[in-house]
N, C-alpha and C positions, 0 to 999 in steps of 0.2 A: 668507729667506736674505740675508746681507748682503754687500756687494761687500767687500775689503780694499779699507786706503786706497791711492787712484790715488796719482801722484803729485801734487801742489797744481796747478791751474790758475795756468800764467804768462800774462798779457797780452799782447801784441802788437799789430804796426801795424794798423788797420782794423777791431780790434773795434768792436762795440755796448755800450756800458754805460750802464748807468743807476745814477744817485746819486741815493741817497732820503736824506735829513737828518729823520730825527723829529721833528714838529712844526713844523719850519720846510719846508716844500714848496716856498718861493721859490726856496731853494738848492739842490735838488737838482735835476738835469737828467740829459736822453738826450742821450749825445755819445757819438761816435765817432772812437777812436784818431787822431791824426795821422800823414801817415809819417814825422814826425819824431818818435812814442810818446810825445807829447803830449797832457794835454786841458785845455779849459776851463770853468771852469762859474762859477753867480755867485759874485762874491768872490774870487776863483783863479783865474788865469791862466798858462797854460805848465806847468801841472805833468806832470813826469816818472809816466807808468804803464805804460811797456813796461817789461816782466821783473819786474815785480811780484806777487806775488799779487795777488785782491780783496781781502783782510784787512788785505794792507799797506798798496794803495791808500785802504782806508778809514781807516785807522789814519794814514795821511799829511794826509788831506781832514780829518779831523778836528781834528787839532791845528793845520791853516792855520784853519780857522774857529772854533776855542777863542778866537782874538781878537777875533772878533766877538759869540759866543754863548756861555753859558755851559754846560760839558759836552754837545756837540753828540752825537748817536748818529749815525754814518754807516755806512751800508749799500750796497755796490757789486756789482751783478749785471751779470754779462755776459750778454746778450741772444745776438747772435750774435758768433762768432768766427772770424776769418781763421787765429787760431795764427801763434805764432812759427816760425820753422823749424824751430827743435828738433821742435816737436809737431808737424808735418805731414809726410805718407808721401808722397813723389813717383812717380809711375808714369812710364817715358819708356821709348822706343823703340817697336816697333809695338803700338801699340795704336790703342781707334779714337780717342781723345780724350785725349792724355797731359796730366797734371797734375798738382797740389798738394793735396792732398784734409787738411783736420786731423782729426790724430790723434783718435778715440775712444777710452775702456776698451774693451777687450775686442776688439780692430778685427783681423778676419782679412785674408788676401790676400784670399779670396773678397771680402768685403766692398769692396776696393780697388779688384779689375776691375767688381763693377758699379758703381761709382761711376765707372768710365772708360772704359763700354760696353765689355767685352772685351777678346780681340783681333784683330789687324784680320789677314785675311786670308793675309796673307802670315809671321806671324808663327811663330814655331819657339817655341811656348809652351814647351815642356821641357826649351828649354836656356835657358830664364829667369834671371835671379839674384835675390838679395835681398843686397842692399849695407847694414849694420849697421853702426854705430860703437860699439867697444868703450871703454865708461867706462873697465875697469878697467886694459886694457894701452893703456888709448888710441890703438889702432889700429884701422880698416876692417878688419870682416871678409864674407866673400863664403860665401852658402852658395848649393846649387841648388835652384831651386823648378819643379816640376811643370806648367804652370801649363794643358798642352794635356792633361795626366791629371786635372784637376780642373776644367777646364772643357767639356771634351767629355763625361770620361765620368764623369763627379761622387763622383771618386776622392776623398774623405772624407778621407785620410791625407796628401793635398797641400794640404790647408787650414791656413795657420799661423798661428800671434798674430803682428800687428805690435808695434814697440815704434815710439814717436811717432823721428823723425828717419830712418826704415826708404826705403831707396830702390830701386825696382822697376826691374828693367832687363829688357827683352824683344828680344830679338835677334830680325833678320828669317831666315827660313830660305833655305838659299843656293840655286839653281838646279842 
């Protein structure tokens, strides 16, 4: 069974990449993102790959090094990845470890808290939010999430897709 297509992989500051150039192995290199979405390799320096795809990336590295080489093949894998903002889900407020976790296919809440140990204690998991940006009216919308029915009692139906830019907000319960 085959996944539909995600959306493309954009680059971002701090990824892993690896440039393989076919038959020339000199030039290609492991480097990692600048935070200025930067990188260098041999021959090219300062080149622009944040918000890129890989395809574009490669298809940019190729044509700087078409003046050195003759029809170069370049290949550009990301290794590991930080994710743009866009692509990564924020958890904040009580939890035990709030963060920046990047986007996966397929990536549910569940997936999210244990990536951020839970929540902590004091936390009023069910009156959680999930904070979404709407492409199409281009507005924030706000829906409620379950979050102490799906982590207490593994309420199956509080489990929901993330979409990459998804911001988790966990309210503490009040006294």
């Amino acid at each position: 069974m085959q996944e539909g297509p995600g959306e493309e992989y954009v680059i971002g500051p701090l990824d892993d990449l690896t440039i393989f150039v076919w038959r020339n192995p000199e030039l290609g290199a492991k480097v990692q993102v600048r935070p200025d979405g930067r990188i260098t390799t041999p021959l090219i320096s300062d080149m622009p790959a944040v918000g890129k795809t890989p395809a574009m990336l490669a298809e940019d590295i190729r044509l700087q090094l078409s003046q050195y080489i003759e029809d170069p093949l370049v290949s550009v894998i990301v290794n590991g990845f930080a994710g743009t903002y866009s692509q990564q889900i924020r958890v904040v407020g009580a939890t035990e470890k709030p963060a920046s976790i990047p986007y996966r296919a397929n990536m549910t809440v569940l997936d999210a808290m244990i990536a951020v140990g839970g929540l902590s204690e004091y936390a009023a998991g069910n009156k959680a939010r999930l904070v979404r940006f709407d492409k199409a009216s281009g507005k924030q919308k706000e829906y409620a999430l379950r979050l102490g029915d799906l982590l207490k009692k593994g309420d199956s139906k509080a489990n929901v897709m993330l979409s990459p830019g998804d911001v988790i907000i966990i309210p503490e319960s009040m006294f």
